[in-house]
C-alpha positions as CSV (number, residue, x, y, z in Angstrom):
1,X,-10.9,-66.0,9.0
2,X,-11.5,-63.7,6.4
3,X,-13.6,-63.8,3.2
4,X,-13.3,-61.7,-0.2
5,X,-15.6,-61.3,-2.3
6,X,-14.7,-59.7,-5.6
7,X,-17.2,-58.5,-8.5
8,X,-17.0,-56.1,-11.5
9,X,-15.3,-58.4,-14.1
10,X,-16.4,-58.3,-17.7
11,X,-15.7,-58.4,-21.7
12,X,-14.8,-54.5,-22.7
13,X,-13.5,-53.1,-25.6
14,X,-9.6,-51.5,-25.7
15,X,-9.8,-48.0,-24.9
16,X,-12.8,-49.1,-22.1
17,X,-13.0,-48.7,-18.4
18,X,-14.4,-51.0,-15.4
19,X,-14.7,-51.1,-11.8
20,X,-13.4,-53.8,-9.6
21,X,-14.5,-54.5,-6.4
22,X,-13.8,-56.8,-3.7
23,X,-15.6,-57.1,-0.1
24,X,-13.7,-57.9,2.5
25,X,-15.1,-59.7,6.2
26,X,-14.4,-61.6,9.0
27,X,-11.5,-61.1,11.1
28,X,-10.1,-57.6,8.9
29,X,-8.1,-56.0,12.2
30,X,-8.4,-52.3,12.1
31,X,-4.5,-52.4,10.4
32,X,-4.6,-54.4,6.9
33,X,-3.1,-53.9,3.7
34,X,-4.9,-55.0,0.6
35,X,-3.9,-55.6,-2.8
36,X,-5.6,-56.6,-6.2
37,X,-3.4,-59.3,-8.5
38,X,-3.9,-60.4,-11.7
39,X,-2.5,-63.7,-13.4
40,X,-2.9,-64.0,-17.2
41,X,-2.8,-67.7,-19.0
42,X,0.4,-69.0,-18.6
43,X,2.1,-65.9,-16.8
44,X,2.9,-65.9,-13.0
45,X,0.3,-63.4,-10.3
46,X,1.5,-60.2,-10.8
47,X,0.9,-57.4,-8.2
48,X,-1.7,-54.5,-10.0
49,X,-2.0,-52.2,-6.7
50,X,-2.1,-51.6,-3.1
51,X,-3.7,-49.8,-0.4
52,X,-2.9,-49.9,3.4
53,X,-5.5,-49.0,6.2
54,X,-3.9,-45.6,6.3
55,X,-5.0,-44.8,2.9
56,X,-1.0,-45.3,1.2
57,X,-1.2,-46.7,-2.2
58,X,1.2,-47.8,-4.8
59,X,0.6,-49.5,-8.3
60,X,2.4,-51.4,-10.5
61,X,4.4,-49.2,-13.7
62,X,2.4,-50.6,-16.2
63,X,-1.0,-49.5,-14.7
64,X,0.0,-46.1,-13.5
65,X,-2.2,-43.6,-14.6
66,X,-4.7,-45.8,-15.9
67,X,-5.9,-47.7,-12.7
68,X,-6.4,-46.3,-9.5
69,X,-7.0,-48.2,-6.1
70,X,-9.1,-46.9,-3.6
71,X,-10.9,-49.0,0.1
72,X,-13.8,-47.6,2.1
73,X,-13.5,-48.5,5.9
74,X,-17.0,-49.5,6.9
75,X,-17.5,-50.7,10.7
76,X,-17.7,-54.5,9.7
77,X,-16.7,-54.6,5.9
78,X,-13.8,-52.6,4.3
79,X,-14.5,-52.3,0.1
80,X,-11.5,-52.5,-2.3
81,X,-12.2,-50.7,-5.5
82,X,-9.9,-50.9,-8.7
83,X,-10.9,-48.5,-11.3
84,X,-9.5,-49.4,-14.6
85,X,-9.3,-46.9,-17.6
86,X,-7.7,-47.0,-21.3
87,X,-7.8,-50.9,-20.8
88,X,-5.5,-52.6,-23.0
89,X,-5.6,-56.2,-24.5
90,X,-2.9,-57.1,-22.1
91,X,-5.1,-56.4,-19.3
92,X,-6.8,-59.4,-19.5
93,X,-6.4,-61.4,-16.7
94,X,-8.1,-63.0,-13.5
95,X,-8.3,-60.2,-10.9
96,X,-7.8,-61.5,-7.3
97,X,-8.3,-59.4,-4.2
98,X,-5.7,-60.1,-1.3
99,X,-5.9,-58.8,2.1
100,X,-2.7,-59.1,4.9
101,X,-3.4,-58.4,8.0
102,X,-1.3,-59.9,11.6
103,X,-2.9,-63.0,11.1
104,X,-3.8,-63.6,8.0
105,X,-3.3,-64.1,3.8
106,X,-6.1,-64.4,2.4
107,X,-7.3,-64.1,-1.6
108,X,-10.6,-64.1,-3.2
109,X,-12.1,-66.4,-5.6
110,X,-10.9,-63.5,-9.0
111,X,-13.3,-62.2,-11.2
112,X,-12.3,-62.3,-14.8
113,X,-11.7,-59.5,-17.0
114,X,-11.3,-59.5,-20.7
115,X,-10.3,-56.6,-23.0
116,X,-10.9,-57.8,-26.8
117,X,-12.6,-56.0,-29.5
């Protein structure tokens, strides 16, 4: 099994920044690719970024050059960090964290983030 653990979520303002992260454990395998989502109120999960054990990332277009996605390997826990800049009002969402390895899907609990003035 794994388990994921994100934190970070908040109210900001438009024009803020935060700093997701998620903690990932358990059965990880030393090749994973982990994602964070986001699903809005009555809008489907929507991919925000991606980062494979090799250190490859991709985003989605309308986060480019605001977020950035970034994972630390530690021996028993690998950290999945989304920095968010410039955050809009359409940003708001719950932010899951999603790791695929060989074996396993797994998703975190989300951590909510709100962008209102």
């Amino acid at each position: 099994q794994v388990q994921l653990v994100e934190s970070g979520g908040g109210l900001v303002q438009p024009g803020g920044s935060l700093r997701l992260s998620c903690a990932a454990s358990g059965s990880i395998f030393s090749r994973n690719t982990m994602y964070w989502y986001r699903q809005a109120p009555g809008k489907q999960r929507e991919l925000v970024a991606g980062v494979t054990s090799d250190g490859i990332t991709n985003s989605a277009d309308s986060v480019k050059c605001r977020f950035s996605v970034s994972r630390d390997n530690a021996q028993n826990t690998v950290y999945l960090y989304l920095q968010m800049n410039s955050l809009r009002p359409e940003d708001t969402a719950v932010y899951y964290c999603n790791l695929r390895n060989v074996l396993y899907n797994s998703w975190g609990q989300g951590t909510q983030v709100t962008v209102s003035s």
